[in-house]
Each structure stands twice: as structure tokens, then as C-alpha cells.
C-alpha positions as CSV (number, residue, x, y, z in Angstrom):
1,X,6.7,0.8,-17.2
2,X,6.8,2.1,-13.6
3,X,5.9,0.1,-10.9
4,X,3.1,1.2,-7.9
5,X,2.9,-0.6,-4.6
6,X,-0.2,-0.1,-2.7
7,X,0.0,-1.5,0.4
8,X,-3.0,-2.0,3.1
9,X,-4.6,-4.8,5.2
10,X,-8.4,-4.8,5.2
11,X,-9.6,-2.0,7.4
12,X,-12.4,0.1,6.0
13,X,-10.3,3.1,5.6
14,X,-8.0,0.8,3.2
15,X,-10.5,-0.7,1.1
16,X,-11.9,2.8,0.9
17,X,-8.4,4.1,-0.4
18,X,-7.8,1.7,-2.5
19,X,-10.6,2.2,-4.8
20,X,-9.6,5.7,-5.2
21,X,-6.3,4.9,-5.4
22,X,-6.7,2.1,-8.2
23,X,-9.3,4.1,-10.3
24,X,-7.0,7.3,-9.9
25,X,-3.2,5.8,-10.7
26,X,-2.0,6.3,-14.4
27,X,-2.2,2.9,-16.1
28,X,-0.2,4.2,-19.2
29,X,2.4,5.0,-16.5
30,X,2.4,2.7,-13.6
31,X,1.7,-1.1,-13.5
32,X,0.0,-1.3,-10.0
33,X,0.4,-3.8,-7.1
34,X,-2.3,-4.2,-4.1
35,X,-1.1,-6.0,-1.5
36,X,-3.5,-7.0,1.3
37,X,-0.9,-7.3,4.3
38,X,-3.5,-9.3,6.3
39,X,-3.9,-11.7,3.6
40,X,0.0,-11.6,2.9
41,X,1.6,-11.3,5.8
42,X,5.3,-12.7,4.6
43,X,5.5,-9.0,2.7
44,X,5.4,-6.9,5.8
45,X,9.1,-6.9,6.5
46,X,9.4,-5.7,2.6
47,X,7.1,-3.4,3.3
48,X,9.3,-2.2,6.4
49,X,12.2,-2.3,4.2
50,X,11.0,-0.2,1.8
51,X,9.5,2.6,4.8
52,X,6.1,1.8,5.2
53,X,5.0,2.8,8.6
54,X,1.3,2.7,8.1
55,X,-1.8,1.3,5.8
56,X,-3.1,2.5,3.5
57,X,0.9,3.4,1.9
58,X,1.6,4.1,-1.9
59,X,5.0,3.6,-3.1
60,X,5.8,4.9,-6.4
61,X,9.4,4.7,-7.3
62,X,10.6,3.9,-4.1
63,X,8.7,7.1,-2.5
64,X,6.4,6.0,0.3
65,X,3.4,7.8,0.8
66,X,1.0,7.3,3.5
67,X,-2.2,7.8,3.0
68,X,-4.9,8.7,5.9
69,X,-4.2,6.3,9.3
70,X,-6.2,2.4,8.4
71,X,-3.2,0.6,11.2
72,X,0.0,1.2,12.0
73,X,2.6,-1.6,10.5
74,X,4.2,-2.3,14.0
75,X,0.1,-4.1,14.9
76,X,0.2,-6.3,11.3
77,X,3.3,-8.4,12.8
């Protein structure tokens, strides 16, 4: 099974995507990960790594994609 990232850190406009993002992703396909970067903040550099600039991101098989403006990474640390 694929593996979804979806990376955010509290803000309004990330809770609000990740609803829609959790409801909406393929379960049959992808296994899916939230990862609240405020609550988690040893995952930001990953996040980094893997090309996050901003929250609310989705990475599906290693393809970020950002998704509306909640913070940019740089201000999570």
C-alpha cells in the first residue's frame, strides 16, 4: 500500500484541510499519515527534506503538494 503524508500545524486553515483531505484520500490506495508539526516538531527538518515549504502539504509518493497558505515551514522552527 502507498503511503500519504499530510503535514500541517494547527492553524484553522490546516484543520480545515485536513478534514477534506482525510475524508477525500483513497483508503484502498494510500495508508495516510497526519502529522501536526506544532505537536511534533522533531519532524520538521523531514519535512524540509522531503520539500515541504508550507502547511497544509500532501505528499504522496514523494510529490509534495501544497495546499492553500496555513504557515510557511521557515516560522514552525
Amino acid at each position: 500500500m502507498n503511503k500519504a503524508y499530510f503535514y500541517h500545524a494547527g492553524c484553522p486553515v490546516c484543520v480545515a484541510a485536513e478534514q477534506m483531505v482525510a475524508d477525500a484520500i483513497d483508503k484502498q490506495s494510500y495508508e495516510i499519515e497526519i502529522i501536526h508539526l506544532g505537536e511534533q516538531a522533531s519532524r520538521i527538518t523531514e519535512a524540509k527534506n522531503i520539500g515541504v515549504k508550507s502547511v497544509p502539504a500532501l505528499v504522496l509518493n514523494n510529490q509534495v503538494f501544497h495546499i492553500n497558505f496555513g504557515a510557511a515551514l521557515s516560522d514552525l522552527g
